[in-house]
C-alpha positions as a Markdown table, in Angstrom:
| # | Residue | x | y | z |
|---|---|---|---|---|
| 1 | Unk | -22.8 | 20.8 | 11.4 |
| 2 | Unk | -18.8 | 21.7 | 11.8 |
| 3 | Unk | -18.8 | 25.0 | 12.3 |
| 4 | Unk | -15.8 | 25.8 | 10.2 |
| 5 | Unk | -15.2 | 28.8 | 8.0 |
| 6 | Unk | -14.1 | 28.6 | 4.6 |
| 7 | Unk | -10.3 | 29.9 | 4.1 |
| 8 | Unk | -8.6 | 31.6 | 1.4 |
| 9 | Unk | -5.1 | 30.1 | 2.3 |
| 10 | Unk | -3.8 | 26.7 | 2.1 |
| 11 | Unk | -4.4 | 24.3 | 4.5 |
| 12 | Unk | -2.1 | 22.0 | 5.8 |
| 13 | Unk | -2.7 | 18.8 | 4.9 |
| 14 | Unk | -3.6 | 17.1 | 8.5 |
| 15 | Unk | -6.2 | 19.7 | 8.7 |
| 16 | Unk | -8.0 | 18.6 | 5.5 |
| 17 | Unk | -7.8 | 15.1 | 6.4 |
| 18 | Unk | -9.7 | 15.8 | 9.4 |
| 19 | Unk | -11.9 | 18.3 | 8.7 |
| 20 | Unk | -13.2 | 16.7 | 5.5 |
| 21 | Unk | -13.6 | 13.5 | 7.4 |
| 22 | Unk | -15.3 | 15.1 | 10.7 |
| 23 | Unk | -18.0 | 16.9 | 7.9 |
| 24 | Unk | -18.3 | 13.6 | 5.8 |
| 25 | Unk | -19.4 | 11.6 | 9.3 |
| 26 | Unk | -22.9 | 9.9 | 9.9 |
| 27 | Unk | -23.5 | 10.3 | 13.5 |
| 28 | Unk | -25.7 | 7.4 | 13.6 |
| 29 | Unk | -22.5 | 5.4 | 12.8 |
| 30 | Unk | -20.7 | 6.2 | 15.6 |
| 31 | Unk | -22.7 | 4.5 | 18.6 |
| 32 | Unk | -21.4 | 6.9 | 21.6 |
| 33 | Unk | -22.5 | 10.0 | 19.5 |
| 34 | Unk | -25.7 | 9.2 | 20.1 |
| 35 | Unk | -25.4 | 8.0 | 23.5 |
| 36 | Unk | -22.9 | 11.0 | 24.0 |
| 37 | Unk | -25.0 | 14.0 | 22.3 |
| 38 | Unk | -28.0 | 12.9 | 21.7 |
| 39 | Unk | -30.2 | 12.6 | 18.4 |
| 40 | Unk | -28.5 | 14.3 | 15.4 |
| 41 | Unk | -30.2 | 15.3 | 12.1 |
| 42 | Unk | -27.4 | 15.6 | 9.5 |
| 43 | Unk | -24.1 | 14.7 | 8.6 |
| 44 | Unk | -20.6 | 16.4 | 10.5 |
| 45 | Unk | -19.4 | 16.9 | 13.9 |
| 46 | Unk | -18.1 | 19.8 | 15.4 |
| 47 | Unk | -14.4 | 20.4 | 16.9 |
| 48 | Unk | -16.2 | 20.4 | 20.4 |
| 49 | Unk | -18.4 | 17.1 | 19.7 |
| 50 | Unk | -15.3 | 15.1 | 18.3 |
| 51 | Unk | -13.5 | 16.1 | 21.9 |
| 52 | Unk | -16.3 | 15.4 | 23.5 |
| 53 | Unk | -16.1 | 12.2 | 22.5 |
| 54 | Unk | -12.7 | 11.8 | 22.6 |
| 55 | Unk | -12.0 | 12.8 | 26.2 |
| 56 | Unk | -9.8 | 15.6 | 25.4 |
| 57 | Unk | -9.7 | 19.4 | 25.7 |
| 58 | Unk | -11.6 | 21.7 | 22.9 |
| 59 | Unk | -8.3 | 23.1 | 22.5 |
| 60 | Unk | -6.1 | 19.9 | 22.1 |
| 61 | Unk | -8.2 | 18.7 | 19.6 |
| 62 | Unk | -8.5 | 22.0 | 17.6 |
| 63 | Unk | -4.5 | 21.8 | 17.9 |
| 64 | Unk | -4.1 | 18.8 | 16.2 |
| 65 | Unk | -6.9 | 19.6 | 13.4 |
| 66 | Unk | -4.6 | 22.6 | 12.8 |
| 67 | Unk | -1.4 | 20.5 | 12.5 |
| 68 | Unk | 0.2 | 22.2 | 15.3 |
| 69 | Unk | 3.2 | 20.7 | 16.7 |
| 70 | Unk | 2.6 | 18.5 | 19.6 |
| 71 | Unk | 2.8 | 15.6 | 21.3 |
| 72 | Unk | -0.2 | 13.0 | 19.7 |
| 73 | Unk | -0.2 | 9.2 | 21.6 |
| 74 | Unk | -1.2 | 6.6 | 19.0 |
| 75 | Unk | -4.1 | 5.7 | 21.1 |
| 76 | Unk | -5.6 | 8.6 | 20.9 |
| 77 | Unk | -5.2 | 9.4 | 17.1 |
| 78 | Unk | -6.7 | 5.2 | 16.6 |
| 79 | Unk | -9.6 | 7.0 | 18.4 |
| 80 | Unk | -9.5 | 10.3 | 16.1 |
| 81 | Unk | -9.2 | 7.3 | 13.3 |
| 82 | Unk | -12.3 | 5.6 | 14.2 |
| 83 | Unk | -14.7 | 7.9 | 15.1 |
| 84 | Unk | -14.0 | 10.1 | 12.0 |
| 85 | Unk | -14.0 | 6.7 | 9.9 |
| 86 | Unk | -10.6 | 7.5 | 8.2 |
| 87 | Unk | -9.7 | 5.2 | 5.1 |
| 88 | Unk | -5.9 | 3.4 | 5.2 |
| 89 | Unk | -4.3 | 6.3 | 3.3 |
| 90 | Unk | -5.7 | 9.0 | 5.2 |
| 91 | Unk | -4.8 | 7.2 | 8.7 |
| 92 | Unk | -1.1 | 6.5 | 7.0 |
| 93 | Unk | -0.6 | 10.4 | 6.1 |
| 94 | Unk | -1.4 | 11.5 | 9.7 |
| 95 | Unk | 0.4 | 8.9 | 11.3 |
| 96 | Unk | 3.2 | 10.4 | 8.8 |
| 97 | Unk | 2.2 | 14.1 | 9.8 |
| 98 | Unk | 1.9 | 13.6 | 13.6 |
| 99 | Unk | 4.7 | 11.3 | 13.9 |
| 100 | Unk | 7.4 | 12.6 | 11.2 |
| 101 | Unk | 7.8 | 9.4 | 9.5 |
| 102 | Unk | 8.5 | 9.6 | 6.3 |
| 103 | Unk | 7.6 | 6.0 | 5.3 |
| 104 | Unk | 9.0 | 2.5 | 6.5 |
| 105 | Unk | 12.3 | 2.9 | 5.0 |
| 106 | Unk | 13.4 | 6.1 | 6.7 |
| 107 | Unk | 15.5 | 4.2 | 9.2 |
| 108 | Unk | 17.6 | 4.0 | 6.4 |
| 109 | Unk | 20.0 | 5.7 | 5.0 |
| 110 | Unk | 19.0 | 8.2 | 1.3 |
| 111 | Unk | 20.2 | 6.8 | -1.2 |
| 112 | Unk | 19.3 | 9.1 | -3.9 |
| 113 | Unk | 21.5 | 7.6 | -7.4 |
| 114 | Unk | 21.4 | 10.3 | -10.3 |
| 115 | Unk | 22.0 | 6.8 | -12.0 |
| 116 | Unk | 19.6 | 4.2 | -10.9 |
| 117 | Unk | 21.0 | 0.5 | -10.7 |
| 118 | Unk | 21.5 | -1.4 | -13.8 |
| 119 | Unk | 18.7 | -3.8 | -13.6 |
| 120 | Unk | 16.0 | -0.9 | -12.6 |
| 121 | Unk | 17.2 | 0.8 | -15.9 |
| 122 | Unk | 17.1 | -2.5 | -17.2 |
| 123 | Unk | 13.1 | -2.8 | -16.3 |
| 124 | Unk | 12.4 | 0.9 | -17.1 |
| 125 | Unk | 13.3 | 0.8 | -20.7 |
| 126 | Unk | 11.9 | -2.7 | -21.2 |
| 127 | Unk | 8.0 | -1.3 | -20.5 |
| 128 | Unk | 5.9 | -1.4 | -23.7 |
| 129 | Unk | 4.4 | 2.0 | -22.3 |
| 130 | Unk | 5.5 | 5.2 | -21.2 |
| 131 | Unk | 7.3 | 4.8 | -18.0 |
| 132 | Unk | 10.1 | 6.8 | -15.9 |
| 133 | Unk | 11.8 | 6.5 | -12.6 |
| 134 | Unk | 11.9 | 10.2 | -10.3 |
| 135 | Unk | 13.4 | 10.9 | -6.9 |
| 136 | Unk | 11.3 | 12.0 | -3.9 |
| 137 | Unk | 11.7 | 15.7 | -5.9 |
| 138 | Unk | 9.9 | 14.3 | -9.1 |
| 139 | Unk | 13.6 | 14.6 | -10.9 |
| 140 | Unk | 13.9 | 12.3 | -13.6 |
| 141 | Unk | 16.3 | 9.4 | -13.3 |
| 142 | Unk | 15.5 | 7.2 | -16.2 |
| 143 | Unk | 13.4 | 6.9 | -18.8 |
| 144 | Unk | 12.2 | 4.6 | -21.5 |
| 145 | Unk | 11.9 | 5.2 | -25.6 |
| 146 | Unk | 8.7 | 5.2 | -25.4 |
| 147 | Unk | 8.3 | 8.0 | -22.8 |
| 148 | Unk | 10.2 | 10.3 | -24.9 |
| 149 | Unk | 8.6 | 9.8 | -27.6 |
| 150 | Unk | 4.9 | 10.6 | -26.1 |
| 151 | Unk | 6.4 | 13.3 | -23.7 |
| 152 | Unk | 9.0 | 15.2 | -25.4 |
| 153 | Unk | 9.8 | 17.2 | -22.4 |
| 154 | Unk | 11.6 | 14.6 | -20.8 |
| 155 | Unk | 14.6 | 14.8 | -23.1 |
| 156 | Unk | 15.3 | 18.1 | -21.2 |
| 157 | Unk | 15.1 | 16.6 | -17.8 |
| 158 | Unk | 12.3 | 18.8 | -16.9 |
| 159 | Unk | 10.8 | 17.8 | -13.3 |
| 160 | Unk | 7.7 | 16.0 | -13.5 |
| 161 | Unk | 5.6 | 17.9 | -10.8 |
| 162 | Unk | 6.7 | 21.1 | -12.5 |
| 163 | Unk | 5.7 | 20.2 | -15.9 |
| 164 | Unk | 2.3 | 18.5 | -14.7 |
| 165 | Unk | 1.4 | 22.0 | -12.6 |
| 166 | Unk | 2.7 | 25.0 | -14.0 |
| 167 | Unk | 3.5 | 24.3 | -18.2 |
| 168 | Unk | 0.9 | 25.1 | -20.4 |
| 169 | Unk | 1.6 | 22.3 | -22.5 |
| 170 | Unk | 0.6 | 20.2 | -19.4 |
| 171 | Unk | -3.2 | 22.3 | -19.0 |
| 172 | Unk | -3.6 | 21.3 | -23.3 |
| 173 | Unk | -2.3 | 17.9 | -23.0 |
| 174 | Unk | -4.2 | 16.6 | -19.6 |
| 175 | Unk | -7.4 | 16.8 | -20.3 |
| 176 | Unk | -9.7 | 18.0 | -17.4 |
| 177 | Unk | -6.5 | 19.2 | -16.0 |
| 178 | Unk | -7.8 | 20.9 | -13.3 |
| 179 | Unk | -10.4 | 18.6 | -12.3 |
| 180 | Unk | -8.8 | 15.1 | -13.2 |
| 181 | Unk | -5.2 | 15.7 | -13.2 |
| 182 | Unk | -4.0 | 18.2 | -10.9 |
| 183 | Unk | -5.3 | 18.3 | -7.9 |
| 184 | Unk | -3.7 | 14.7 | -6.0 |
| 185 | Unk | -0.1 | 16.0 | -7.4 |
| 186 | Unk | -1.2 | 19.0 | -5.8 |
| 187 | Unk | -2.1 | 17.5 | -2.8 |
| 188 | Unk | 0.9 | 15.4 | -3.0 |
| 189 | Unk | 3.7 | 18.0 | -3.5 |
| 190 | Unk | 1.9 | 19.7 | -0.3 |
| 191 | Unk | 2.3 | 16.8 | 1.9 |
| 192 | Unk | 5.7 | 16.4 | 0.8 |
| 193 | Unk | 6.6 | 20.1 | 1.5 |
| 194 | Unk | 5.3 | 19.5 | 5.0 |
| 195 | Unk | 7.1 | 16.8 | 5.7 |
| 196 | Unk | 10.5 | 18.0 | 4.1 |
| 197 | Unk | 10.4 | 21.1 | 5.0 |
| 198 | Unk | 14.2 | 21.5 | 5.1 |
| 199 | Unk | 14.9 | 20.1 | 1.3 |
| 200 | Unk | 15.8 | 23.1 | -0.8 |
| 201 | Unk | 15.3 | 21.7 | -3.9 |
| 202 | Unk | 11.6 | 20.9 | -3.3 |
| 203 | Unk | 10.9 | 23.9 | -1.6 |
| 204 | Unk | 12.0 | 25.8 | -5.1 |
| 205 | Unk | 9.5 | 23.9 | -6.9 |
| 206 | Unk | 6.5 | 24.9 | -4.4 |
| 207 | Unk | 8.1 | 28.3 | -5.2 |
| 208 | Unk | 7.9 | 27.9 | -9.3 |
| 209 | Unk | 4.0 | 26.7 | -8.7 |
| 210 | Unk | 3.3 | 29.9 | -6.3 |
| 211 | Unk | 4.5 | 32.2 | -9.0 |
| 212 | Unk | 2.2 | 30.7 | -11.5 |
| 213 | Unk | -1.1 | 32.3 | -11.1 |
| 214 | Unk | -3.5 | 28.9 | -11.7 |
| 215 | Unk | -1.2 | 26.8 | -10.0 |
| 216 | Unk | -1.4 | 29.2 | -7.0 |
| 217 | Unk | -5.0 | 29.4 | -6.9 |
| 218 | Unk | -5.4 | 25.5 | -6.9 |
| 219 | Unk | -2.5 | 25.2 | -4.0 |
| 220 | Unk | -4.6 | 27.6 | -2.0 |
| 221 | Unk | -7.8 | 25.2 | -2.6 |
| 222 | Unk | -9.7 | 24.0 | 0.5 |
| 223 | Unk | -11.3 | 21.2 | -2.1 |
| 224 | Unk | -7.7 | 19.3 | -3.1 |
| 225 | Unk | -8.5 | 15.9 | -2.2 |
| 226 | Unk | -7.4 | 14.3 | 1.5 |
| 227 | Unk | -5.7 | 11.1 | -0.2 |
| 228 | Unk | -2.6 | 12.5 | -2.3 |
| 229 | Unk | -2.4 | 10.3 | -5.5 |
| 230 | Unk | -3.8 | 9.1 | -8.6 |
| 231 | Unk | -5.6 | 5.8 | -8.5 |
| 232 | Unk | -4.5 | 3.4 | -11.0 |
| 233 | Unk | -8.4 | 2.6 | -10.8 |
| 234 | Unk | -9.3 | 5.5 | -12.3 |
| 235 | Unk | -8.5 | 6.4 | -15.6 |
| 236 | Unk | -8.4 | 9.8 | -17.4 |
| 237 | Unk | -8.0 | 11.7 | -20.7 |
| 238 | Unk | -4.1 | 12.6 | -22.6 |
| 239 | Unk | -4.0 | 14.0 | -25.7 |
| 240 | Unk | -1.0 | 11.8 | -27.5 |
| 241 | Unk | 0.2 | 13.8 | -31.0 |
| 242 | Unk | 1.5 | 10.7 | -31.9 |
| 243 | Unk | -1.9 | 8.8 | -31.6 |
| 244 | Unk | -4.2 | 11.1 | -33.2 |
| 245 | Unk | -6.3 | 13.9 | -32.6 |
| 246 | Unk | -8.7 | 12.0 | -30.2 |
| 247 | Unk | -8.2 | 12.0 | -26.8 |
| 248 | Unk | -6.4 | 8.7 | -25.1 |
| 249 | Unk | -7.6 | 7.3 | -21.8 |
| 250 | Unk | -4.7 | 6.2 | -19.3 |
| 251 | Unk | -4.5 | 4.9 | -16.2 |
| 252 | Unk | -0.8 | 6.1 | -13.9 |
| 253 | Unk | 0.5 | 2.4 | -11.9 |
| 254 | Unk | 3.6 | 4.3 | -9.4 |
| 255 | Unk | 5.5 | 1.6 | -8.1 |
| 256 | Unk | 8.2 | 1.9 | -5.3 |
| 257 | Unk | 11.9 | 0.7 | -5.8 |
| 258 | Unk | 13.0 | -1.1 | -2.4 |
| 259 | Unk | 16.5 | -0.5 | -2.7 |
| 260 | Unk | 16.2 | 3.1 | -3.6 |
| 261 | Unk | 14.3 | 4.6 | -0.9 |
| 262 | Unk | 11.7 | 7.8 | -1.9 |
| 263 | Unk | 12.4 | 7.0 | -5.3 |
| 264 | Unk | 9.0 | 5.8 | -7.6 |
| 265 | Unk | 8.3 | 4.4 | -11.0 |
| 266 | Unk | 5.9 | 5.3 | -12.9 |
| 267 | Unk | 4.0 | 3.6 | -16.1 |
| 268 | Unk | 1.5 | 5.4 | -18.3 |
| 269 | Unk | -0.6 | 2.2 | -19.8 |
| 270 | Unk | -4.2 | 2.3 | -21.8 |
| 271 | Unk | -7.0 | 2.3 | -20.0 |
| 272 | Unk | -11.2 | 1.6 | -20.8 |
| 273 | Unk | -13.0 | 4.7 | -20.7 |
| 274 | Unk | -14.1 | 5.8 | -17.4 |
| 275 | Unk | -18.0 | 4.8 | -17.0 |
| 276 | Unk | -19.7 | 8.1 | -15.9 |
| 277 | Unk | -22.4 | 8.0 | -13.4 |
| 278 | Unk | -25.9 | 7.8 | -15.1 |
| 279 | Unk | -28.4 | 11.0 | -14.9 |
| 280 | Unk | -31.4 | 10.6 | -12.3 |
| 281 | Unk | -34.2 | 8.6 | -13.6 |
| 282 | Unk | -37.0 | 11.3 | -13.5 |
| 283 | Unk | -39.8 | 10.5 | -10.3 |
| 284 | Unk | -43.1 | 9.3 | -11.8 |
């Protein structure tokens, strides 16, 4: 088994990709493992068996399951890639991390409009659901009727990673906060922090969720998930005043805007309940 210890600090996000993904792998999937180390009995790798098989030093890969700055070929992360099975998102984010792109438009110029273009208001306000456009800070940059009306706080141009992580309204109104709600924004505003590290205005919102006690504990969570966003696939639990007393399940759809690079709509739309797993069927 990885021979990691648990930590009471955050971890950077390149280091919980790979260390969740070197824990989660079957040996007997990877055919050089055995060939390499012999017979295994349990899941996970350790840091020495993964370099082992990749060819490298003990010390390069512990480096780069750190997120320490250096130099990474792509070969050789592919080859981190498939022997630690990573899924597309998790291969994208450390291809971001190692490689400090911040997506595919970032050869072009920001273009960050505190007015977005007339036809994207155009679309925003023309959503039969809740929807809102935000900046790579979660600022709010439109809005429709619909949106105010279900979230209030939005008339005060309230940021929508703070309100979802440090206001108490947030905790009352997203049900399972902590467990269904929080943790991929989380997760998100941590990758973003790493990879802007020099944007002021983001870095004072990871401030405002350090000085709140239960945000800070989740930040500093080795659980947070490795693949930073909600999927539209999986839908949760709001508590909508104007719909009753009865909890409302949602799905989030987050859409880019091509034209407005790091900028990202999002639509709140009804969802089915989510199915939950059935209990063992007892053993005979």
């Amino acid at each position: 088994m990885p021979d990691d210890r648990p930590q009471n600090k955050q971890q950077p996000t390149l280091t919980r990709i790979l260390r969740k993904a070197r824990q989660r792998v079957d040996p007997h999937s990877v055919p050089e493992v055995v060939a390499a180390l012999g017979p295994r009995n349990g899941p996970g790798l350790t840091q020495a068996e993964v370099a082992h098989l990749l060819g490298v030093s003990v010390k390069w890969y512990r480096s780069l399951e750190l997120g320490k700055p250096l130099t990474f070929s792509k070969g050789l992360l592919e080859n981190v890639a498939r022997i630690l099975n990573l899924s597309a998102d998790e291969w994208s984010t450390v291809w971001r991390l190692t490689h400090g792109r911040l997506s595919s438009d970032t050869d072009r110029a920001p273009s960050y409009h505190r007015t977005p273009p007339a036809a994207v208001q155009r679309f925003v306000e023309g959503q039969p659901w809740p929807a809102y456009l935000c900046d790579h800070r979660w600022d709010l940059m439109a809005y429709n009727k619909e949106a105010a009306q279900d979230f209030p706080w939005v008339l005060d141009g309230a940021n929508v990673m703070m309100w979802a992580l440090t206001d108490p309204e947030a905790r009352r109104l997203l049900v399972e906060w902590e467990d269904d709600w929080a943790p991929a924004p989380m997760a998100l505003l941590q990758l973003q922090a790493e990879l802007r590290s020099d944007d002021a205005g983001l870095q004072s919102i990871i401030r405002a969720v350090h000085a709140d006690a239960v945000a800070r504990r989740l930040w500093n969570s080795t659980a947070l998930p490795t693949v930073s966003r909600l999927k539209s696939d999986c839908p949760r639990r709001i508590l909508l005043p104007r719909k009753g007393k009865e909890p409302f399940w949602v799905s989030l759809l987050t859409a880019p805007i091509d034209d407005m690079p790091s900028c990202h709509l999002t639509a709140v739309i009804p969802a089915a309940p989510r199915r939950r797993a059935a209990p063992p069927r007892p053993q005979p």
